[in-house]
N, C-alpha and C positions, 0 to 999 in steps of 0.2 A: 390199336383199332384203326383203320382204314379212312381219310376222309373221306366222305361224300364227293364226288366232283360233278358240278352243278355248270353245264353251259350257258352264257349271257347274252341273249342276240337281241338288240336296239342296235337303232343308226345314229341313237343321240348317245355321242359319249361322255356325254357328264352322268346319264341315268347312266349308261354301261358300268363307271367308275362307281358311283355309290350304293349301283347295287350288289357291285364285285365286292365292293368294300366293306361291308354289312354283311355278307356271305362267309367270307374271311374270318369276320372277327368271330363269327358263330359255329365256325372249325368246317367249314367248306371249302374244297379246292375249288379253283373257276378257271373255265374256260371262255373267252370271248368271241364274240361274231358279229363285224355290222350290218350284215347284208344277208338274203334268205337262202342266196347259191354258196354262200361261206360258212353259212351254221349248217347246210342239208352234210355239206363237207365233213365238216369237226363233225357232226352227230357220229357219222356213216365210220369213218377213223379211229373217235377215243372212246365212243359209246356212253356217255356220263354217265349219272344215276338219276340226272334231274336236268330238265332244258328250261328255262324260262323266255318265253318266245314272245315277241313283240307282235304287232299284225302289221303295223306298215311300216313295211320294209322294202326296199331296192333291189333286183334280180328277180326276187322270188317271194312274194307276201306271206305273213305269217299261218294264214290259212292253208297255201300249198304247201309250204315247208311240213306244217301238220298232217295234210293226210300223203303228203309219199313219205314220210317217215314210219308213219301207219300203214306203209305197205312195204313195209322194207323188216324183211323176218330180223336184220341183226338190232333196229332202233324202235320194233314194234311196240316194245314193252316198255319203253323209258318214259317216266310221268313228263308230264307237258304243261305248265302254266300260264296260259294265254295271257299276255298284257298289250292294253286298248286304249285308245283314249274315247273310243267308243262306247257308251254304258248300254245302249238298246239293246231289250229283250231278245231280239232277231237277230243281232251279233251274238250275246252268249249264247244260245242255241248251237248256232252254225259253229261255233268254236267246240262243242260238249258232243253234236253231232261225229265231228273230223276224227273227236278221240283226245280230245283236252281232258286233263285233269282235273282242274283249277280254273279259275277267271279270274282277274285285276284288275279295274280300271285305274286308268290314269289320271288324278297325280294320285299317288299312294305312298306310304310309310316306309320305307327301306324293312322295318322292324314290321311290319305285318307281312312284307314278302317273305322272310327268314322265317317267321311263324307257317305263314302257309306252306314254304318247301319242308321245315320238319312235318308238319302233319301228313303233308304229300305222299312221304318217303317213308313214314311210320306206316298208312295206312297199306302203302304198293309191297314193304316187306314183312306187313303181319301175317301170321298163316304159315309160314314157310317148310310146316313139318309135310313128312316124307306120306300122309294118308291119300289112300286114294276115293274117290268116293265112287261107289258104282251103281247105274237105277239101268235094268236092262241091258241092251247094246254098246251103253254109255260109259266110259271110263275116262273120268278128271283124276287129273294125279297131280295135287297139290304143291307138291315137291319142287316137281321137274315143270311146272306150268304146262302141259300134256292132256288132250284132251284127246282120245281115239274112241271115233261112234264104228261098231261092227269090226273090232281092229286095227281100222284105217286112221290113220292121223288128220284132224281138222286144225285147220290154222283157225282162231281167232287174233283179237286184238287185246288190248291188255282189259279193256272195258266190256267186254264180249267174256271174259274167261270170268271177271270177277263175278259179275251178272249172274252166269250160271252157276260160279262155287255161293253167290247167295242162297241162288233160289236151293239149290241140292239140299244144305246146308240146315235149309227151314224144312228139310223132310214132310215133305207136304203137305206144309202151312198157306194160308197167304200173306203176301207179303205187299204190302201198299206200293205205290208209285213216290208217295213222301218219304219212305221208310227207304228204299234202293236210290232214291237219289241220294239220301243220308250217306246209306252204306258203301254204294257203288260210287260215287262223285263227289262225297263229305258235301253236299248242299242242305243246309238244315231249312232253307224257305223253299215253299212249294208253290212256285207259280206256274202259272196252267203249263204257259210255255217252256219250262224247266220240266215238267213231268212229259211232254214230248219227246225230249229226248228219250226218256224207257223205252216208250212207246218205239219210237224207232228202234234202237239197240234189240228189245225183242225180237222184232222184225227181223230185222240181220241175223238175230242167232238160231232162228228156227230154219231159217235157207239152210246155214249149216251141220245142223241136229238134223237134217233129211228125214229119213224113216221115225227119229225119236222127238222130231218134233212137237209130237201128236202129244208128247208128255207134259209141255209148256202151254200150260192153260190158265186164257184168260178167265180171270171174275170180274164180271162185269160192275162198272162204276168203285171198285175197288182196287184191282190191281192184280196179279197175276200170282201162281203155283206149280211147282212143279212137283209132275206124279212119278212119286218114286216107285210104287207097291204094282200097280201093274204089270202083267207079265210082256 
């Protein structure tokens, strides 16, 4: 079986070391980076499975490094683990916003990072069978992370595609704003500002969905569904 290879970007290299080191011991290959122009580099090059990103960083802050990553079709899809010495609500936000997977603050456990990357990398590779799901115009194809509205190919992001294999998924249930941060973000607390983020990501996915948009429907004070059965 394949390790995992998981890149490490801090400017502090004692964190770089123990968290490479606890990586290792938990059957992770790692890759290093102290700066955000050296990890944009290594991401773009080796493509890991997993990046764990710091946010203040030299070149290039951990927040740029995140969204041109997220806009870069070959590192769009790699999980991203924000690490902060930041804890305010308005930092994780803006991190979950970019296309973060995960949040950390800092000082943390070596042994709850290795926790949070397997959960990371369990949740980004479950699903991986070959169905396609289809409501209308729309066709996700689970497999191949493939989503083409009218034929056409639509680019999402990796948090844009999961979103919408939820909602498809709940075949035209609703699905709370607590329950898709659960599923889509693994965030099991629900604070206002955490459930913003949906609220945004929706947003962005219905620009996308164009004509099928119409399918992605809010319920009010509860959370949103999407309408498979309509023609």
């Amino acid at each position: 079986m394949v390790q995992p290879k998981v890149l490490v970007v801090d400017d502090e290299k004692n964190i770089v070391t123990a968290i490479a080191y606890n990586l290792q011991k938990a059957g992770f290959r790692t890759l290093t980076a102290g700066d955000g122009q050296r990890a944009l580099e290594l991401a773009q090059r080796e493509v890991p499975d997993l990046i764990t990103l710091d946010v203040m960083l030299p070149e290039l802050d951990g927040w740029e490094v995140c969204r041109l990553l997220r806009q870069d079709r070959r590192t769009k899809h790699i999980p991203i683990i924000m690490l902060t010495v930041k804890s305010d609500e308005t930092d994780k936000v803006v991190g979950l916003e970019l296309g973060a997977d995960d949040y950390l603050t800092k000082p943390f456990s070596p042994k709850e990072l290795v926790a949070r990357a397997k959960a990371v990398l369990r949740r980004t590779r479950a699903g991986g069978s070959e169905e396609v799901i289809t409501a209308g115009d729309l066709h996700l194809d689970l497999g191949k992370h493939l989503l083409h509205v009218k034929e056409k190919p639509v680019d999402l992001t990796a948090k844009e595609f999961e979103l919408l294999k939820a909602l498809l998924e709940a075949k035209g249930r609703v699905l709370g704003r607590e329950f898709l941060l659960d599923r889509v973000w693994g965030l099991e607390q629900s604070l206002e500002i955490e459930t913003r983020t949906v609220d945004v990501h929706v947003g962005q996915l219905r620009k996308k969905l164009k004509t099928e948009a119409r399918r992605l429907l809010t319920v009010k004070n509860v959370g949103y569904r999407f309408d498979v059965e309509s023609p």
